[in-house]
N, C-alpha and C positions, 0 to 999 in steps of 0.2 A: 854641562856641555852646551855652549851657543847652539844656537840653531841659525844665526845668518835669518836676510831680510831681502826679498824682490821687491823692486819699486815697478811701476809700468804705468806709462802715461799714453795717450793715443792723442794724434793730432796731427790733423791733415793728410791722414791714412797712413801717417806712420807710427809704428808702436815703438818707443823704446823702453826697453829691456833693462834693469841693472841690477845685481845683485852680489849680496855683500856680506863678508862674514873675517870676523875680524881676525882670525888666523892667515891671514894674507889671502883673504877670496877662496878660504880650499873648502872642500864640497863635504857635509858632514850627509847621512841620506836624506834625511829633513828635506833638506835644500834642493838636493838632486830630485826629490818626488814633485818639489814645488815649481820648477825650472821645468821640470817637464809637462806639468798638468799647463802652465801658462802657454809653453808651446801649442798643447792640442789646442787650448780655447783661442789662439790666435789664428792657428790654421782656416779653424770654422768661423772666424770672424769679417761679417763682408765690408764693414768698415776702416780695414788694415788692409793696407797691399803692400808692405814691407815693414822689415822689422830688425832694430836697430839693436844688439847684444854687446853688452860693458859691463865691466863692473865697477867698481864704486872707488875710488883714491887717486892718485898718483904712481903708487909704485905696482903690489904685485896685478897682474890681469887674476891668475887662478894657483893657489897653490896643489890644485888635486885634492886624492882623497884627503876627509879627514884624519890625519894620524891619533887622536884621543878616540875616534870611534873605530879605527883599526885595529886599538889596543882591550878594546870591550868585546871584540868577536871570541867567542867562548867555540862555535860551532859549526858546520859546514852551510848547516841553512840558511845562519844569519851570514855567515862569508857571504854567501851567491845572493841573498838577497841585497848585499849593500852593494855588489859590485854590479849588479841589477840594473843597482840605481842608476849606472853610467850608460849603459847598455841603450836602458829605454829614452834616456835623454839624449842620445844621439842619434838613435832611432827616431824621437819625437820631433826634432831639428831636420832630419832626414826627409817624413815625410807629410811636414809644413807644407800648406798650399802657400807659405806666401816665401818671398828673396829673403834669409838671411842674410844681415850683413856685420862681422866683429870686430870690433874696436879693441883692439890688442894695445893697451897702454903699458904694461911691465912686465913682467917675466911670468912665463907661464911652464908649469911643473906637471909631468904626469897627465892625470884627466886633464887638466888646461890643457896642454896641446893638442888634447883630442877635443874636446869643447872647440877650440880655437878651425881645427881641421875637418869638424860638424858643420863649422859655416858654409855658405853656397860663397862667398869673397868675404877677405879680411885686411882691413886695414893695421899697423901697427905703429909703435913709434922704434926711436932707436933703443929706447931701454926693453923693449921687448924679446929679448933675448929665451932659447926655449931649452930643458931638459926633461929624458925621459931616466925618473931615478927609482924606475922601480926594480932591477936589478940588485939596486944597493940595498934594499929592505927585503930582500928575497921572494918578489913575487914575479914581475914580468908585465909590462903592455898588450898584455893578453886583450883585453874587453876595448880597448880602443883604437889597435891596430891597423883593423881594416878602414877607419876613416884616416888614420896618420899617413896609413902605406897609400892610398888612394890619391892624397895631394904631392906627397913627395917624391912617392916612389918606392918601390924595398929596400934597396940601396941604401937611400937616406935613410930610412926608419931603422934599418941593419946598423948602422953607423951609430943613429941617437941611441940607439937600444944598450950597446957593446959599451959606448963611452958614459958611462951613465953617472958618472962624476962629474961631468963636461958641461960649461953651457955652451950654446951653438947663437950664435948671434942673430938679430936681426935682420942683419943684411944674408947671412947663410940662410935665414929661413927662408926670405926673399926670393932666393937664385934658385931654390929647392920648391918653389911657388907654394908656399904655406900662406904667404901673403903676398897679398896682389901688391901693395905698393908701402912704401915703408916715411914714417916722417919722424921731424926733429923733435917734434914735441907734441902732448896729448890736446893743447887747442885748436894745432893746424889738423891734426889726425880728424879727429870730432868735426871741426868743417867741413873738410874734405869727405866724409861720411853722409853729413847730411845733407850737402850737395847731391852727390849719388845716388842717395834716399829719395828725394825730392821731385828728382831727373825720374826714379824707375817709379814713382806715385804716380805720375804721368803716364805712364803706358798700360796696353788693355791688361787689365787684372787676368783675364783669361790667357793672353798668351804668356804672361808670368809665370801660370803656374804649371800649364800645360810644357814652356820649358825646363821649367826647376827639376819636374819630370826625366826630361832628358839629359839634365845636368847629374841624376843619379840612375839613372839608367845602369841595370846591372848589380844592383844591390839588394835586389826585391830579396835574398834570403837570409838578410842582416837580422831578423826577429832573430832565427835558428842560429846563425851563426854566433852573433855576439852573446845571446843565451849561453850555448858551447864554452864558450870563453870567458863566462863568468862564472863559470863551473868548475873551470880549470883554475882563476882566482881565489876563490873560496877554498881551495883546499889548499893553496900555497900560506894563505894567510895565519892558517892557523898552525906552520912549522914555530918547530923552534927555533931555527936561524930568521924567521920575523919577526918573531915577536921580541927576540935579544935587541936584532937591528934597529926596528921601532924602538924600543924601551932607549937604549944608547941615541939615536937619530934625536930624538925627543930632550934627551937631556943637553 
């Protein structure tokens, strides 16, 4: 099974982020522990005041969970421990002292649109196109809900959830405010980013964080919550209309 690779360079206090795994960017837990452990060491780092999250190609942003390590859970422990892994990395994103900011270049599946909706603002391009398919594999956006419901709304999220064959476009994330501003392509996007980046390097590090704060204000019980919810994963995981769907999905 890959385990995928985070690159992170820091310059001129800004850290960018990228991380890659050659099943179309999707998250095996490997990955998910490492993505998160990077976050805390950024939070506490005084020579970062923003931090820039991509992943690695042209086409997908994040395919979600790994489906080869979805299809190894034998058990309810290891279920909640892998859907854990998404859990504390949104949480870990959540409560960064420094601006995330995503670079949504292709199509983001699942955990990616909650990765994507972990961001504090996200840029995209127009192939950025988003679904939420975990209905179709018999589980449900349990563990990443409350950051998806949070940007778009219930509504939206009710909609991604239901239509779970569907992709929902770019410009539909847009209007749904998943993403702050949307482009034609992934070297205007990355500009446009690090412009932004550059611009909030400039500002006092302390009122950054002190709003980032405010910008999640009201989630202090995501540890409990999404714990909750990845409890509830864990035991979907291990039906047998999942692991058929997986097995079929996969071939």
């Amino acid at each position: 099974m890959e385990l995928g690779t985070i690159h992170t360079k820091i310059e001129n206090s800004i850290a960018e982020v990228v991380f890659h795994h050659p099943a179309s960017n999707s998250f095996p837990s490997t990955l998910l522990r490492e993505l998160t452990q990077k976050f805390k060491e950024l939070s506490v780092n005084d020579a970062v005041k923003v931090v820039l999250l991509r992943s690695e190609g042209e086409k997908a942003f994040c395919g979600g969970a790994s489906f080869d390590e979805l299809l190894t859970i034998k058990d309810k422990e290891t279920g909640i421990a892998f859907f854990m892994g998404f859990a504390n990395l949104i949480n870990a994103i959540r409560t960064c002292k420094k601006i995330v900011i995503g670079c949504v270049q292709g199509k983001a599946v699942g955990g990616g649109v909650g990765l994507a909706s972990a961001c504090d603002y996200a840029l995209a391009t127009e192939a950025a196109a988003i679904k939420l398919s975990e209905f179709f594999i018999g589980i449900g956006a349990f563990v990443i809900e409350p950051a998806v419901s949070r940007k778009i709304g219930k509504s939206a999220f009710c909609q991604l959830s239901l239509e779970a064959t569907e992709w929902h476009s770019a410009t539909w994330a847009q209007e749904k405010n998943l993403y702050a501003k949307v482009f034609s392509n992934q070297q205007i996007m990355l500009e446009e980013a690090n412009k932004l980046a550059v611009q909030l390097a400039g500002y006092n590090p302390y009122a950054l964080a002190e709003m980032k704060k405010v910008f999640w204000d009201g989630t202090e019980n995501w540890d409990v919550l999404l714990s909750e919810r990845a409890q509830i994963s864990g035991d979907l995981v291990l039906s047998d209309f999942t692991k058929e769907a997986l097995t079929k999905f996969k071939k």
